[in-house]
N, C-alpha and C positions, 0 to 999 in steps of 0.2 A: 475666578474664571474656571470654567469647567473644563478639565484636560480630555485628551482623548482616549478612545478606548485603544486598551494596550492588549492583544490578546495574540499569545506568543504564537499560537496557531495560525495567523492572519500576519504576517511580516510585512509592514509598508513596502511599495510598489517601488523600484527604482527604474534607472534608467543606464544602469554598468551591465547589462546581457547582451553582445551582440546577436542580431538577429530577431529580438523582444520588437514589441510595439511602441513601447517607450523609447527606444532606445533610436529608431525609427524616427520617431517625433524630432527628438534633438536632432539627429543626424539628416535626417533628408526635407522634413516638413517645415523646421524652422528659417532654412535656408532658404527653398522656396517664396516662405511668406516674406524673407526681405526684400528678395527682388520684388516681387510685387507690390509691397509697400513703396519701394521706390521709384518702380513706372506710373505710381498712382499722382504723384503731387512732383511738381518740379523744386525739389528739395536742391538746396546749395550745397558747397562741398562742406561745410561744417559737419551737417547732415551724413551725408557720404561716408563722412570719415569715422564718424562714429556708429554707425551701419556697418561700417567693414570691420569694424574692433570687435559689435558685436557676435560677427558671425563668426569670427576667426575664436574668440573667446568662448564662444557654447559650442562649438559642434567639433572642438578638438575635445578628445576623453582626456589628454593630457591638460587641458587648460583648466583656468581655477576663477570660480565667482571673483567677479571683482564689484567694489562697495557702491554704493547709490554716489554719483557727484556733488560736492561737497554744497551745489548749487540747487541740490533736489530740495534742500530747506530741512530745518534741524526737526520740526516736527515727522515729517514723512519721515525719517530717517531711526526717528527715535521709535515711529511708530510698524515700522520690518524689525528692525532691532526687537523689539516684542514678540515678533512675526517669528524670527528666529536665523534673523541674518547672521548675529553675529557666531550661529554657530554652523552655519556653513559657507560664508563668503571667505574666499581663501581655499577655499575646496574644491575639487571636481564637481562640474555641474553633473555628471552621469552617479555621483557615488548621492547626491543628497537624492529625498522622496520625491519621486517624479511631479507630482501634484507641487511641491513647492519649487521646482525649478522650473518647471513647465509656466506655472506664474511669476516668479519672478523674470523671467524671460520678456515676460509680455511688459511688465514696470521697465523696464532697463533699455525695452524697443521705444517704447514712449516717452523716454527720457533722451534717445538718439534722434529721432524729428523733434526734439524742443517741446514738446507738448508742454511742459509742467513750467520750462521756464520762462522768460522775459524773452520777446522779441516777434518775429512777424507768426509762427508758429503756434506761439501757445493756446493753446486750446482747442486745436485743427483735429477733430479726429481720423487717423490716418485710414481706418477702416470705411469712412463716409461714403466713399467711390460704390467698395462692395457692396453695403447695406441699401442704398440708393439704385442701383444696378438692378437687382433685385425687384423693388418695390414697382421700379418702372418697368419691367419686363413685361412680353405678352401674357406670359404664362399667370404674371399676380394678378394684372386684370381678369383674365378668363376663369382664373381660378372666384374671383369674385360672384360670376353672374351664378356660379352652384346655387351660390344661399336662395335666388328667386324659387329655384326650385324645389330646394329642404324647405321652403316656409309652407310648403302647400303639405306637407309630412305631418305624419301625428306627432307629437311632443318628445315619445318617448323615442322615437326614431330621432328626431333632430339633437333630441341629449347625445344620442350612440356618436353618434355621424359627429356633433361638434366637439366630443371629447376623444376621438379617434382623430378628428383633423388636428388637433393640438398635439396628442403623441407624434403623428407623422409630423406634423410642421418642419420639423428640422432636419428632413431629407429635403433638402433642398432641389435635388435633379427628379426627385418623385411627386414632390408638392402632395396637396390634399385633395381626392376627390368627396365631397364631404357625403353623398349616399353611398359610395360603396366603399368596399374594401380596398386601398390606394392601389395604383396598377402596378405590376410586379410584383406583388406581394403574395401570400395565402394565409389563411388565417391562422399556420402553424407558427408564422411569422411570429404570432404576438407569444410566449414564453410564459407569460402569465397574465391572469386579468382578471384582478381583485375591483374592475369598474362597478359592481354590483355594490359592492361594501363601502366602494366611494359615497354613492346616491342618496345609502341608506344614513350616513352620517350627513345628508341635507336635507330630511324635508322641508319640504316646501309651506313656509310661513313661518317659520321655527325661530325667526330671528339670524338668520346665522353670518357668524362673517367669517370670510374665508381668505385666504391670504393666498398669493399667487407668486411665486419669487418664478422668475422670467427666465429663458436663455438668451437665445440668439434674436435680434431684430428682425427687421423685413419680414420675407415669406413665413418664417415660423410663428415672428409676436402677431401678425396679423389671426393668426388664429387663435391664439392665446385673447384675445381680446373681442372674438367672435365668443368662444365659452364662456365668459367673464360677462356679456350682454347676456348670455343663457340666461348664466345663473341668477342674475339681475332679474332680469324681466321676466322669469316663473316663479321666482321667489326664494329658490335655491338658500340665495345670502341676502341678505338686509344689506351689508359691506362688503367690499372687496378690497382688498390690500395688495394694490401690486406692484413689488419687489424690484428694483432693476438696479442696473453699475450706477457708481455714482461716476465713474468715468469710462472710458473704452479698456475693454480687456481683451479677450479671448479672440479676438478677430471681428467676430461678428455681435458679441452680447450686447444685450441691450441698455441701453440709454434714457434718460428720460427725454432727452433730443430727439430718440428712434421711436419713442413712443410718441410724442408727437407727430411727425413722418407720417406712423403709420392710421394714427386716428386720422389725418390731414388725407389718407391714401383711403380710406373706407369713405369720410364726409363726401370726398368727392366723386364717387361710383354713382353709378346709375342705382336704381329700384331700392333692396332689398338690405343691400351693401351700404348704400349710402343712409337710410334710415338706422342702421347700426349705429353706424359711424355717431349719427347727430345724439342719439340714445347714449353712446359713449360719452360724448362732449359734454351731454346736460347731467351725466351721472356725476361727472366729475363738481361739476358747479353746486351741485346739493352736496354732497362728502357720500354719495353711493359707492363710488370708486376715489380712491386716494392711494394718491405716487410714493416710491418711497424707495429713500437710497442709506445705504451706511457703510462705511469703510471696509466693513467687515465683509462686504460681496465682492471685496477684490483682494483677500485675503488669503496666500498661501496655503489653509489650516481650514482640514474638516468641521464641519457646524458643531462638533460635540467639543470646539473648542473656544464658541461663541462668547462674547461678550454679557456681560447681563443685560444692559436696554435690551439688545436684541432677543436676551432669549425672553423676557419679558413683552416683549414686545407679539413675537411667537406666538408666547404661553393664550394671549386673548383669541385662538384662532378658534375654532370650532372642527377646521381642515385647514392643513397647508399642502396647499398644491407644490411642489418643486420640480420644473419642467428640465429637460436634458441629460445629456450627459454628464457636463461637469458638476453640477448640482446634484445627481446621484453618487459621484465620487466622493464629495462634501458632507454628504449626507450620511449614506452607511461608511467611510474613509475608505481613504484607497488603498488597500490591502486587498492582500492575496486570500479573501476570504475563500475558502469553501464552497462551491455553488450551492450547496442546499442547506447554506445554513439560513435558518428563516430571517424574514426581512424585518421580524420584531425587533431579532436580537441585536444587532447595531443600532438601533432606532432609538433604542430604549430610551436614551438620553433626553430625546426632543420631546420637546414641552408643550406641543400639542399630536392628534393625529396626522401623521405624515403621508401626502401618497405623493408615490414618482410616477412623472408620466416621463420614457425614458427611450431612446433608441440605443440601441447598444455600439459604441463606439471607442469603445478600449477595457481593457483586462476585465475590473472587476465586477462582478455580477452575486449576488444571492438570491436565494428564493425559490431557484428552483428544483422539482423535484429528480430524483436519482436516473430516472429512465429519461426523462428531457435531456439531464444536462450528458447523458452516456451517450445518447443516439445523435446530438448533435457535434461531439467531437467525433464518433466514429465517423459522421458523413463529409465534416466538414472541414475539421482538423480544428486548430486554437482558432483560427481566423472569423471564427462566428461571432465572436465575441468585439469585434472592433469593425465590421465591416458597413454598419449600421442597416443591414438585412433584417435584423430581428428588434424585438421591443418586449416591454412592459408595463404593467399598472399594476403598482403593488401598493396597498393600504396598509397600515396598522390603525386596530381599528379603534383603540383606545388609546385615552390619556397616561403619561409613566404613572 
C-alpha cells in the first residue's frame, strides 16, 4: 500500500485549536447534525441513547475515541484497525487528523441508528430525508428546464456551462444556473481554472474513459450526471466510471441509491432534462457508464494511501474527475500545505491525470498563485477559505 506524503512543511490538519474550523466542526457542526438526524426518523430510545453518548463523547476536548461495538462485525473492525483506529481510539477526538476523526464520526453515527446492525434500522439511511428534500424542491425542478435552453447553445458554450454547473453543484442555497455565472458569484470567485487543460486531455473520438468519483447527492450529482451525458454524447469519453459511497457518509454523499434517485429525478422532467435522464438509463445498459463503490471511499486516509485494485483501477483513466471538497482533501491530504504550492506536487502519487472540480470549504487549498492567495486574506481574513464563496479547477496534466 502506498503511504502518504509526509512533508514536514505541510503538518496534518487537526482539530485541538480553539477557534480553528476544524475545531468548529466537532464542537458546534457535529452536534447540530445529531439533532437532525434524530427529528428525521422516529428512532427508539436505544437509538437516543447512543446518539447522546455519541455527542457527549466527540464534542468534549476531554473525551476519548471509543472502539466500534463489538456488534459492528470482526471484519469492519479489522478493516479501521487498518485505517488506523487502533492508534487513536482511546485518544482525544480533537488531538487525531481532523480528516480521520471527522470520518470516523460519521461510522460511529451510523452505527448509533443501527444502520450496520440486525434489526428494523439496518440499512435506513439516515441522511435519505436530506438528499430527498432536495431532489423534490422547486428550485431542482426549475433548475432542470435551464438545459432546454443551453441545448439551443453552441457546443462549446454547453461544455462551459455543464462543467461550471458541476463545480457549483455543491452550493446547495446557490444551485446551478447553467448559462451564466451562478448568481452571487463573480468570476473572481473561481481561484483558478485549469478547465482548458481539462478538454484538451479529451478529444473528442479518442477513445477516452474517464472516471468520475462523486460528492454529495441530489442537487449537486444531478449535475455531475448532466456532464457525464456531455461527455458521452460528443464523444468526450467512450466510458465513464462513476465513483460513489458504498454506504452513506458525509451527510449528503452519494449513494448508488442516490444515483439512482437522481437518474429516476432527470427520466422524469419534462423536454430536455428528461431526454438526459433516458440517455443516462440506456448508457448504463450498454457499460457506457458504470457504478462503482469500494470501501476505500469511506475511508479515513487520503487517496495517496489507496489500496492497489483501486489505484489500479485509477491508473485505466485517461482523466479522473474528483468532485468536492472532501475528495480534494483526500486527494492533495489534509495538510496545512502552503497555498502556492503547485497542485502537481501532492498529486504526484495518482495514477492517472487528476482534475478537482472543488468549492472551497475548509482550510486546505494549493495552487494558487502569491497575489491571489495575499489579496484574499487581506480582504477577507482565513474565512475564504471554508465559506464555500470561492472554487477551483485544477488539472495535472500528465501521468506520474
Amino acid at each position: 500500500m502506498t503511504t502518504e506524503l509526509d512533508d514536514a512543511s505541510a503538518p496534518e490538519i487537526r482539530s485541538n485549536t480553539p477557534g480553528s474550523f476544524p475545531y468548529g466542526v466537532l464542537r458546534e457542526r457535529h452536534p447540530a447534525l445529531i439533532q437532525r438526524v434524530r427529528n428525521a426518523f422516529p428512532y427508539g430510545p436505544e437509538q437516543h441513547r447512543a446518539l447522546d453518548a455519541l455527542l457527549r463523547e466527540s464534542t468534549d476536548p476531554a473525551g476519548v475515541m471509543e472502539p466500534l461495538p463489538a456488534e459492528a462485525g470482526e471484519g469492519d473492525r479489522e478493516q479501521w484497525e487498518r485505517w488506523g483506529s487502533g492508534e487513536h481510539v482511546g485518544r482525544s477526538w480533537f488531538d487525531a487528523p481532523f480528516l480521520w476523526a471527522e470520518s470516523y464520526f460519521y461510522r460511529r453515527l451510523l452505527d448509533a441508528v443501527g444502520y450496520f446492525g440486525p434489526g428494523p434500522w439496518q440499512g435506513v439511511d439516515p441522511f435519505r430525508p436530506f438528499k430527498q428534500a432536495e431532489l423534490e424542491s422547486p428550485e431542482a425542478h426549475a433548475e432542470l428546464a435551464t438545459l432546454d435552453r443551453l441545448a439551443k447553445e453552441p457546443q462549446e458554450t454547453q461544455a462551459r456551462a455543464l462543467l461550471h454547473g458541476s463545480l457549483w453543484g455543491n452550493r446547495a442555497d446557490l444551485g446551478f444556473q447553467l448559462t451564466r455565472t451562478p448568481a452571487g458569484t463573480t468570476s473572481s470567485a473561481l481561484l483558478a481554472d485549469d478547465s482548458d487543460h481539462l478538454w484538451s486531455l479529451l478529444p473528442p473520438g479518442a477513445g477516452n474513459t474517464v472516471h468520475l468519483v462523486a460528492d454529495n447527492a441530489g442537487r449537486e450529482l444531478v449535475p455531475d450526471l448532466l456532464l457525464i451525458d456531455h461527455l458521452l454524447r460528443h464523444a468526450h469519453a467512450a466510458r465513464v466510471i462513476l465513483h460513489v459511497k458504498p454506504h452513506p457518509y458525509y451527510v449528503s454523499d452519494a449513494t448508488p441509491t442516490d444515483v439512482l434517485d437522481a437518474l429516476n429525478h432527470l427520466k422524469q422532467a419534462r423536454g430536455e432534462a428528461g431526454e438526459t435522464g433516458t440517455r443516462l438509463w440506456q448508457a448504463t445498459a450498454t457499460g457506457h457508464l458504470s457504478l462503482r463503490t469500494h470501501p476505500f471511499a469511506c475511508a479515513p486516509l487520503p487517496y495517496a494511501s489507496m489500496p492497489d485494485d483501486l489505484r489500479a483501477d485509477f491508473a485505466t483513466a485517461t482523466l479522473t474527475i474528483l468532485k468536492g471538497d472532501l475528495n480534494y482533501r483526500r486527494l492533495v491530504g489534509d495538510r496545512a500545505w502552503p497555498a502556492t504550492t503547485p497542485f502537481p506536487t501532492p498529486t504526484s502519487y495518482f495514477p492517472s491525470p487528476p482534475a478537482a472540480l472543488r468549492t472551497l470549504k475548509s482550510d486546505v487549498i494549493v495552487g494558487l498563485d502569491e497575489k491571489t492567495e495575499h489579496t484574499l486574506t487581506t480582504t477577507e481574513g482565513p474565512t475564504w477559505r471554508t465559506t464555500g464563496e470561492h472554487a477551483v479547477i485544477q488539472v495535472r496534466h500528465t501521468n506520474p
